[in-house]
C-alpha positions in Angstrom: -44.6 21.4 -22.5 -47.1 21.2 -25.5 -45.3 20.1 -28.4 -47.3 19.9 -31.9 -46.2 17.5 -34.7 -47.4 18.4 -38.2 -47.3 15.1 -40.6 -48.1 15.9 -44.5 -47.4 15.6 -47.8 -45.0 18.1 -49.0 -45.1 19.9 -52.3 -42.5 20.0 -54.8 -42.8 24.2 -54.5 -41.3 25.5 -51.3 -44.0 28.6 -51.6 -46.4 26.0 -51.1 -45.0 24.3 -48.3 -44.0 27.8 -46.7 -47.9 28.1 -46.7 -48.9 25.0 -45.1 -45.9 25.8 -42.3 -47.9 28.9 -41.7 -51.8 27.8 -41.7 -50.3 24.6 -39.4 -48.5 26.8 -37.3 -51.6 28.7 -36.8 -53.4 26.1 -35.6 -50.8 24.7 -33.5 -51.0 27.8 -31.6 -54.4 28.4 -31.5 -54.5 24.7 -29.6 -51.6 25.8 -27.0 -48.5 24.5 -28.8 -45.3 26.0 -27.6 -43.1 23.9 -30.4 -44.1 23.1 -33.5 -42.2 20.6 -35.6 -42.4 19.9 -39.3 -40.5 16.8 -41.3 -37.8 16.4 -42.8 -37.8 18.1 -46.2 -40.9 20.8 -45.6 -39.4 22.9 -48.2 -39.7 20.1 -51.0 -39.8 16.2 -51.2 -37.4 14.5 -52.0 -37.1 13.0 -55.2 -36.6 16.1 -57.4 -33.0 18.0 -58.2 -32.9 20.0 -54.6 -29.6 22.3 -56.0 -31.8 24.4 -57.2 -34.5 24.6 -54.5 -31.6 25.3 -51.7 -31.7 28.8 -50.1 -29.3 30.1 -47.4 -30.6 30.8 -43.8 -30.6 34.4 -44.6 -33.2 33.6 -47.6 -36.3 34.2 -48.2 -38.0 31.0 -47.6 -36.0 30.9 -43.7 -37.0 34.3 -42.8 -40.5 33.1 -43.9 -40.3 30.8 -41.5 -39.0 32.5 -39.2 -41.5 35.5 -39.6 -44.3 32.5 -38.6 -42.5 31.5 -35.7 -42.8 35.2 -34.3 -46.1 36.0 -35.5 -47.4 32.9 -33.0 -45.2 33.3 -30.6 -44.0 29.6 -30.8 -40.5 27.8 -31.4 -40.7 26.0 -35.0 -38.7 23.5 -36.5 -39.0 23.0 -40.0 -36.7 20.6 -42.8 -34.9 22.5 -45.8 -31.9 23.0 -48.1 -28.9 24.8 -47.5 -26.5 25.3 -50.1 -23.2 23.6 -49.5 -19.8 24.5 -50.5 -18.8 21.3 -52.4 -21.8 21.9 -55.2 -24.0 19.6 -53.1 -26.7 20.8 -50.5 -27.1 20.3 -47.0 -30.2 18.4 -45.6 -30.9 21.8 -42.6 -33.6 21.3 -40.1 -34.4 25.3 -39.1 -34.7 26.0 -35.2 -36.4 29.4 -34.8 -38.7 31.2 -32.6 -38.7 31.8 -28.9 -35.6 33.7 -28.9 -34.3 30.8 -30.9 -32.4 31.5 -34.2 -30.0 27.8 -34.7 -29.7 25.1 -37.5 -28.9 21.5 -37.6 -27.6 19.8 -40.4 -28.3 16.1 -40.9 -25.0 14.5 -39.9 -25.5 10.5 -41.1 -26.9 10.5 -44.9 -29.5 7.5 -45.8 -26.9 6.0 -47.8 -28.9 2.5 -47.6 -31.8 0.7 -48.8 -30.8 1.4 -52.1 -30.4 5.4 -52.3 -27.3 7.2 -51.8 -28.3 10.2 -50.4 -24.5 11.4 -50.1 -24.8 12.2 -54.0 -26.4 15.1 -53.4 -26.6 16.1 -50.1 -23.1 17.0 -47.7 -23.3 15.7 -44.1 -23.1 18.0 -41.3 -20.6 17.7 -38.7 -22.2 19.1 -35.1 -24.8 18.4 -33.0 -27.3 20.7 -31.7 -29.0 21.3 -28.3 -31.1 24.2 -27.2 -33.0 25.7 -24.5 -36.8 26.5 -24.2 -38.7 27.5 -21.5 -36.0 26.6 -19.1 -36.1 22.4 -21.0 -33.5 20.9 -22.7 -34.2 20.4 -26.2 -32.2 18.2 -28.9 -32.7 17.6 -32.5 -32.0 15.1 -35.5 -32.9 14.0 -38.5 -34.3 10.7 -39.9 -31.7 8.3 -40.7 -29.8 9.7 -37.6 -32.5 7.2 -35.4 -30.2 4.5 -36.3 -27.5 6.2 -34.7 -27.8 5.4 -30.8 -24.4 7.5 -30.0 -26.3 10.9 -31.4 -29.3 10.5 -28.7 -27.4 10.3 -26.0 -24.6 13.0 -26.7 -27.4 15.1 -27.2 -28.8 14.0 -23.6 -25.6 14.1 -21.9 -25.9 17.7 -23.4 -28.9 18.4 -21.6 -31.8 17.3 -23.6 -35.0 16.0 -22.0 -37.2 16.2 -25.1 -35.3 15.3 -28.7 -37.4 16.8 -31.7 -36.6 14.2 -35.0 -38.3 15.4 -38.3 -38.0 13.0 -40.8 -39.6 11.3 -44.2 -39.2 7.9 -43.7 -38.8 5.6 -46.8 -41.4 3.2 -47.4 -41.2 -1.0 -48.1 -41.6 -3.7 -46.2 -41.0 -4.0 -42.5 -40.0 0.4 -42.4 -42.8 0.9 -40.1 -41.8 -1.3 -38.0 -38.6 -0.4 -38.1 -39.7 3.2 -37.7 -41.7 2.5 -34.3 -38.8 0.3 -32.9 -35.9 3.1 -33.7 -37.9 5.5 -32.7 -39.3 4.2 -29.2 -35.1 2.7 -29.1 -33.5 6.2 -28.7 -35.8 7.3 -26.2 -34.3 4.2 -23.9 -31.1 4.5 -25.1 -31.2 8.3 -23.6 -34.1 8.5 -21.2 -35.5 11.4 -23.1 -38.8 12.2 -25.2 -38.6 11.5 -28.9 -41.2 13.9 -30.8 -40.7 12.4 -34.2 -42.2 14.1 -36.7 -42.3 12.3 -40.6 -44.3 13.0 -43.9 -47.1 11.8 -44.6 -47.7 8.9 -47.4 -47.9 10.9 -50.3 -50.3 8.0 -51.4 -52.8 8.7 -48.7 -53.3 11.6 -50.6 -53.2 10.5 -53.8 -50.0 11.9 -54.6 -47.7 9.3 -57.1 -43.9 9.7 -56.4 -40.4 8.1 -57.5 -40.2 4.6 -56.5 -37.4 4.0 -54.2 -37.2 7.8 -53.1 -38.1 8.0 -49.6 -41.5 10.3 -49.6 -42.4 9.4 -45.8 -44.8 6.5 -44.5 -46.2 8.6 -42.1 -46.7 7.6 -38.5 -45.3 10.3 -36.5 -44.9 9.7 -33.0 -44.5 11.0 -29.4 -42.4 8.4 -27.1 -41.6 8.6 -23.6 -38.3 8.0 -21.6 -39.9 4.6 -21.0 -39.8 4.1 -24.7 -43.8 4.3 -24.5 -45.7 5.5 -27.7 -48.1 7.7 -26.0 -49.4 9.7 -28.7 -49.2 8.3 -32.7 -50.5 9.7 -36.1 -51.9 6.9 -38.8 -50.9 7.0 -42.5 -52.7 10.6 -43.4 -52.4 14.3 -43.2 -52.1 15.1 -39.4 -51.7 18.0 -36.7 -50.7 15.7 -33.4 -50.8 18.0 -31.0 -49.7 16.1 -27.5 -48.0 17.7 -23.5 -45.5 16.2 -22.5 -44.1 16.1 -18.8 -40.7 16.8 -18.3 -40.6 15.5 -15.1 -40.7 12.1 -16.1 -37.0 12.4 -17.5 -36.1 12.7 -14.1 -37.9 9.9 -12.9 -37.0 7.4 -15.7 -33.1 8.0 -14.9 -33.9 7.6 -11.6 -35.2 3.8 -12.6 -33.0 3.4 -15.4 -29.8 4.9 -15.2 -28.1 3.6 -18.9 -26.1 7.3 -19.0 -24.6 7.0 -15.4 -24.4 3.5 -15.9 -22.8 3.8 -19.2 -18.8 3.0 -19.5 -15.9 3.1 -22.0 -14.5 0.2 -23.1 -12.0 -1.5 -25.5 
């Protein structure tokens, strides 16, 4: 399976972003992509007032999306805000294409490092797993990494490949946390993490809130090994990576933690 991550920057206008999901998504398929994932928060960075940016699913900026995904023929997976019936909005990671028409919302809110994303954003309460082209596929979001449980319900739910878009904050020692969660969950559920995160708005001389977390960049394909076999730098980048499925199988086979697994007290 050909998976595509696309790290950058996003916009503060979700026209603009609905753009780049379409010229990236073009070019994804043009290099054999079958899924095509997007960070957390493609419809607008964090770090301005989001209730007024959210849309429902039926609106025009997820039927945009969703009219991409059809014209390429491809499954994409893109971040964006959904209202919410408490006054805040949901953090919504769109699933569509392929015969494919689901939604995830974020279910543990980056309540840490100083923000309190729970302020303005309602956590979800479901995970999601899908099917395409006959493979398992699971999804989260971000702050979720740091939630081993999530990764391997999803697995025991039958994902082999677990799609994570995400905009990581920045400050000392998050990339190193980011590589570490990251290549973490693929162990902890013999699965492959795609993990897909903005781009450092500063690589592209883009100034944003301090504090706010505007991705570091660094997007990543791991193995069921916890291997990083494919990795994006800092900038603006279409990764573009196959992954074997079979090797799911085969790390199981040599590592069984969700057979081994048991409750206890």
């Amino acid at each position: 399976m050909r998976i595509a991550l696309s790290q950058f920057v996003s916009d503060t206008d979700p026209e603009a972003n609905l753009a780049t999901v379409g010229e990236q998504t073009a070019e994804a398929a043009r290099r054999g992509a079958r899924i095509v994932v997007f960070p957390e928060a493609t419809m607008a960075r964090f770090g301005i007032p989001l209730g007024g940016l959210a849309q429902p699913l039926d609106g025009p900026w997820a039927s945009g999306v969703r009219d991409i995904a059809k014209r390429h023929d491809v499954l994409v997976v893109a971040g964006m805000f959904t209202p919410s019936d408490d006054g805040r909005v949901r953090n919504t990671l769109l699933v569509t294409g392929l015969g494919v028409d689901e939604h995830y919302d974020k279910i543990h809110l980056f309540d840490a490092f100083g923000f309190a994303e729970s302020e303005t954003v309602a956590p979800g309460d479901r995970s999601v797993t899908l099917e395409v082209d006959g493979v398992g596929i699971g999804v989260a979001t971000c702050y979720d990494l740091r939630f081993p449980q999530l990764f391997q319900k999803l697995a025991r739910s039958g994902a082999s490949v677990i799609l994570v878009p995400a905009s990581w904050g920045s400050g000392p020692g998050k990339r190193d946390q980011w590589e570490l969660l990251v290549r973490a969950r693929a162990l902890d559920s013999t699965t492959w993490i795609a993990a897909c995160g903005q781009a450092d708005p500063s690589s592209v001389g883009v100034t944003t809130k301090p504090g706010v977390p505007t991705g570091i960049g660094y997007s990543a394909v791991v193995s069921p090994m916890g291997e990083i076999r494919a990795q994006a730098q800092d900038r603006p980048e279409l990764l573009v990576v196959d992954v074997d499925t079979a090797e799911v199988a085969e790390a199981r086979g040599k590592v069984p933690v969700l057979a081994n697994a048991r409750d206890f007290s």
